[in-house]
C-alpha positions, 0 to 999 in steps of 0.5 A: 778464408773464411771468418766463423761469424757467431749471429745475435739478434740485437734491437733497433732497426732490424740488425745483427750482431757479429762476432768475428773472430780475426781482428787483423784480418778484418781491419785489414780488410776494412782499410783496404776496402777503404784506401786500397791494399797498398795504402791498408798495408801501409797502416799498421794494425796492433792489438797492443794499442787496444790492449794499452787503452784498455788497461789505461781506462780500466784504472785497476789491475790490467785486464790483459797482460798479454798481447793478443785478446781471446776471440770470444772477448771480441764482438763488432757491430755497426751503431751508427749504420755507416757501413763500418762496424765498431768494436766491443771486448768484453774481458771475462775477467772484468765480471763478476758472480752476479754476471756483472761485466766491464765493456769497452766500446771502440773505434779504429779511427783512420785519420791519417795524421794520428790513427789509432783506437778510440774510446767510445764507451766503458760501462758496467752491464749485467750479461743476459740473454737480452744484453748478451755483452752487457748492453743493449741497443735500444730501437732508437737513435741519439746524433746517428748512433743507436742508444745504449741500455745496461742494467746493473745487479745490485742483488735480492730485491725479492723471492726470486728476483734480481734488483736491476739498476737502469742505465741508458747511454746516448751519442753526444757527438763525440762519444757515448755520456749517461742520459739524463734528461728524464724520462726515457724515452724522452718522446712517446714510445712506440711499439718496439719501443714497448717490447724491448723495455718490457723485454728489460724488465722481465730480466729480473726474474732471470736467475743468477748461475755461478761462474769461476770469475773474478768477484765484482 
């Protein structure tokens, strides 16, 4: 079976962005890989269980009161280049009408004693055509794990500009925490280092096109 796979371009060591649209199937396909088909059949894999962390970590009104979330919510990527991808959701109903959007980032984690998903990342990050998911993963690393940019549209700053708050997130070993060490980055910039902040700077001269969602 085939999985259609839609193909972003994402910063930082020349990757590629993969929304898959078959969670189950390509779990299942990821233990199997890993511990055989009788052990993958053996773990079982729910999107209950990622819905349910979800809504906890949301804190507000849930974000899915179903049990299946829609495909084009669900995107994968491989932040800590260890041959297994991560996951991303990104409820439409957690943004707003400046494109603002809540993500969740999270892992299946296998230990056999407790498995389950885990939260590695909720922030808030305006959807572009440079943070297609609200984020951006910047062409460097922090512990193995590629260092996560949002930016956050507070409004006007000008005729026809946008008021874009920075945030950058980096992998303390454990999970993704703000940085706050100064500047950033915190070693001299390389070249794309340069275009991809650049590249973030011209997003205040995007426009802002309605959309029927909820306001945030």
């Amino acid at each position: 079976m085939k999985i259609p796979i839609l193909v972003l371009k994402f910063y930082g060591q020349g990757k590629l962005m993969k929304s898959k649209y078959c969670l189950s199937l390509l779990l299942g396909m990821i233990l199997m890989g890993l511990s055989g088909p009788s052990k993958a059949q053996e773990v079982p894999i729910s999107e209950d269980e990622m819905i349910a962390l979800i809504n906890s970590s949301y804190g507000k009104t849930p974000l899915y009161e179903g049990k299946d979330i829609p495909d084009k919510h669900l995107h994968t990527f491989d932040f800590n280049d260890d041959g297994t991808s991560e996951w991303v959701v990104v409820p439409e109903n957690a943004c707003g009408e400046t494109k603002n959007c809540t993500f969740f980032m999270m892992e299946y984690d296998k230990k056999p004693k407790k498995p389950g998903w885990k939260l590695l990342l909720m922030a808030d990050g305006k959807v572009t055509s440079t943070t297609p998911w609200g984020f951006a993963t910047a062409p460097r690393k922090t512990k193995g794990y590629l260092d996560i940019v949002t930016v956050f549209d507070t409004g006007p700053e000008g005729p026809g500009l946008r008021h874009l708050d920075r945030h950058i997130y980096v992998w303390n070993g454990k999970k993704y925490e703000e940085y706050s060490a100064g500047n950033y980055p915190p070693d001299r910039p390389n070249d794309e280092m340069k275009v991809f902040l650049s590249d973030l700077d011209k997003l205040k001269f995007q426009r802002t096109a309605p959309r029927n969602l909820h306001k945030k």
